[in-house]
Backbone as JSON Lines, residues from 0, in Angstrom:
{"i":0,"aa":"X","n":[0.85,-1.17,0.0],"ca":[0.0,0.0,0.0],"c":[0.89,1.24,0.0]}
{"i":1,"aa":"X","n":[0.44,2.31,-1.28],"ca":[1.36,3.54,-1.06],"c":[1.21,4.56,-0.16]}
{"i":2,"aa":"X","n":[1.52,5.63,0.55],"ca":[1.0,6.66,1.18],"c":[0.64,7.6,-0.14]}
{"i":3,"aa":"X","n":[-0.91,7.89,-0.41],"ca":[-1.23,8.8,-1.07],"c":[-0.56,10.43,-1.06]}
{"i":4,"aa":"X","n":[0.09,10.8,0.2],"ca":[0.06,12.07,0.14],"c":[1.5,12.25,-0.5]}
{"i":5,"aa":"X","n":[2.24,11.64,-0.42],"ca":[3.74,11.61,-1.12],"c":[3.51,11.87,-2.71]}
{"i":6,"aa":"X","n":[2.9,11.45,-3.32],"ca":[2.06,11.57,-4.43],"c":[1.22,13.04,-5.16]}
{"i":7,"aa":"X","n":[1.34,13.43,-4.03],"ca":[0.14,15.18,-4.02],"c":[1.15,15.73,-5.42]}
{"i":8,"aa":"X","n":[2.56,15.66,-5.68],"ca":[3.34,16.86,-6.67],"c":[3.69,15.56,-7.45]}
{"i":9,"aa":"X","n":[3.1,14.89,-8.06],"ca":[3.6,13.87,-9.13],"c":[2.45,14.41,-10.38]}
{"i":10,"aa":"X","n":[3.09,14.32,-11.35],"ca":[2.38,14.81,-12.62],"c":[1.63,15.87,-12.41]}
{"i":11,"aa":"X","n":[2.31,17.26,-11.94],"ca":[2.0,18.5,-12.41],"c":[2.73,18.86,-12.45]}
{"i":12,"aa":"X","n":[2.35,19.74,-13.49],"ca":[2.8,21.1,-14.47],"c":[2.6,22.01,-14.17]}
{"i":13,"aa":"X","n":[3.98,23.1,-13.62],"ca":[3.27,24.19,-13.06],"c":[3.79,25.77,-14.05]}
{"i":14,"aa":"X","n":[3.2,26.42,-14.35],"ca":[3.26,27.5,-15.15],"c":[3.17,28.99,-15.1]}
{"i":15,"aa":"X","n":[4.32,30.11,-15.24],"ca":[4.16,30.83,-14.59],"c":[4.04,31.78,-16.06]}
{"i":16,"aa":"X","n":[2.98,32.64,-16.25],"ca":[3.08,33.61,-16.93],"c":[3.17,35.14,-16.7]}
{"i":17,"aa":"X","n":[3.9,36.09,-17.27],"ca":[3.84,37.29,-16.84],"c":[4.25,37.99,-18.51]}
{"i":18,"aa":"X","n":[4.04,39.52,-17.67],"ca":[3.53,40.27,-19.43],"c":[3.39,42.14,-18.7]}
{"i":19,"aa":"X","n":[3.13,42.67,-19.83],"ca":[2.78,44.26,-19.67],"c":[1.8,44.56,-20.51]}
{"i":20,"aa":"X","n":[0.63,44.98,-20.18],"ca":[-0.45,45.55,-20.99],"c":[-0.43,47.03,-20.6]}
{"i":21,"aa":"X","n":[-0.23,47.37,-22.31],"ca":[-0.45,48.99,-22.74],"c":[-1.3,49.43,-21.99]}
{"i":22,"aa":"X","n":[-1.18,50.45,-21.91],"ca":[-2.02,51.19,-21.22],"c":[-1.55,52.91,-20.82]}
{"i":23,"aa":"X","n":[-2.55,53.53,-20.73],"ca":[-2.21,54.9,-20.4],"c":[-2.36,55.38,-19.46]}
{"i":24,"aa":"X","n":[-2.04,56.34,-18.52],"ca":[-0.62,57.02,-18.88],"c":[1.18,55.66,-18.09]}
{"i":25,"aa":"X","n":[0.42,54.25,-18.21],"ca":[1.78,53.34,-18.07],"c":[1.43,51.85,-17.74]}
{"i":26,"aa":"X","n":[2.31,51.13,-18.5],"ca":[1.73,49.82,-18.68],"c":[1.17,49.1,-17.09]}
{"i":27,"aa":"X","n":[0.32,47.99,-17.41],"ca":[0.34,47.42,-15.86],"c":[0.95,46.15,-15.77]}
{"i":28,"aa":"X","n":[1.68,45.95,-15.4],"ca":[1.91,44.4,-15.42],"c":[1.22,43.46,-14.49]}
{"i":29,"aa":"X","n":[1.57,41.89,-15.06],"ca":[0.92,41.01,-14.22],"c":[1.52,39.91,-14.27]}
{"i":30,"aa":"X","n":[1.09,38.92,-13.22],"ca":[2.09,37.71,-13.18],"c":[0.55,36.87,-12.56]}
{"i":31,"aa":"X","n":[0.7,35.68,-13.16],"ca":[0.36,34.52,-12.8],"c":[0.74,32.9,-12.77]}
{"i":32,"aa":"X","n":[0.02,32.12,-12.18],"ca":[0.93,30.94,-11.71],"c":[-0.21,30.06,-11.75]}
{"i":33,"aa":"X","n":[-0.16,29.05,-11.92],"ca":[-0.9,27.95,-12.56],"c":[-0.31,26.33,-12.45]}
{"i":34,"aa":"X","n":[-1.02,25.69,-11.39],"ca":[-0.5,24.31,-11.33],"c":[-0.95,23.41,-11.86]}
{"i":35,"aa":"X","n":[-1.1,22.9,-13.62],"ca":[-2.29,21.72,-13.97],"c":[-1.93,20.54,-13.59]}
{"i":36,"aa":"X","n":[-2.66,19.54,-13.37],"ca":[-2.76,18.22,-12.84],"c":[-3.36,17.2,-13.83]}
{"i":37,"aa":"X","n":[-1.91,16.64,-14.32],"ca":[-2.3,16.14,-15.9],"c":[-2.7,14.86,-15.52]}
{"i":38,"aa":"X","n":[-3.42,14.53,-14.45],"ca":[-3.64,13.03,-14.5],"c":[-5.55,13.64,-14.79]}
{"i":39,"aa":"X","n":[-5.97,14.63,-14.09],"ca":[-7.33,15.32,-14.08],"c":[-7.74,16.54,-15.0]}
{"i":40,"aa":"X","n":[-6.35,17.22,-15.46],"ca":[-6.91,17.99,-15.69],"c":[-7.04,19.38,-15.37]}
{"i":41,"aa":"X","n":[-7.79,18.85,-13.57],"ca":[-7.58,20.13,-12.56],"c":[-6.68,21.44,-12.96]}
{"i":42,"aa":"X","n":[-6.79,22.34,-12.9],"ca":[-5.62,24.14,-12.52],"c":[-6.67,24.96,-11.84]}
{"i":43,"aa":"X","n":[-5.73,25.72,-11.0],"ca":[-6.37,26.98,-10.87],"c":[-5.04,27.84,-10.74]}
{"i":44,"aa":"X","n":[-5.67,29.0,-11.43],"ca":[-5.31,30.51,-11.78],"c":[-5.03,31.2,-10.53]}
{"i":45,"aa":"X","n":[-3.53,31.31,-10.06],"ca":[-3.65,32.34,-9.09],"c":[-2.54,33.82,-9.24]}
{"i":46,"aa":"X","n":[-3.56,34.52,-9.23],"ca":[-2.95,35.79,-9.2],"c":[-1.72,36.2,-8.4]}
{"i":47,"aa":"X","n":[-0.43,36.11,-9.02],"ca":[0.92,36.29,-7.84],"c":[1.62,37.48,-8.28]}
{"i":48,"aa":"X","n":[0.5,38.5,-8.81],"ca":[1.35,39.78,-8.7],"c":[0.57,41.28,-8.21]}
């Protein structure tokens, strides 16, 4: 029998995007972070900036 929780960070993908949107009078930037869980599917979007 395995311990399930050892298991919790096996097959995800975690993804960090960041960027600058135009804008006036100065860009805004943003950063986000994203863990998918390629056995489900599962992500959620979290705002880390």
């Amino acid at each position: 029998m395995s311990d399930t929780s050892s298991l919790d960070l096996h097959n995800v993908l975690s993804i960090e995007i960041k960027g600058r949107l135009w804008c006036v009078p100065y860009p805004l930037e943003f950063l986000f972070r994203t863990d998918v869980d390629l056995e489900n599917g599962h992500f959620e979007l979290k705002d880390a900036g």
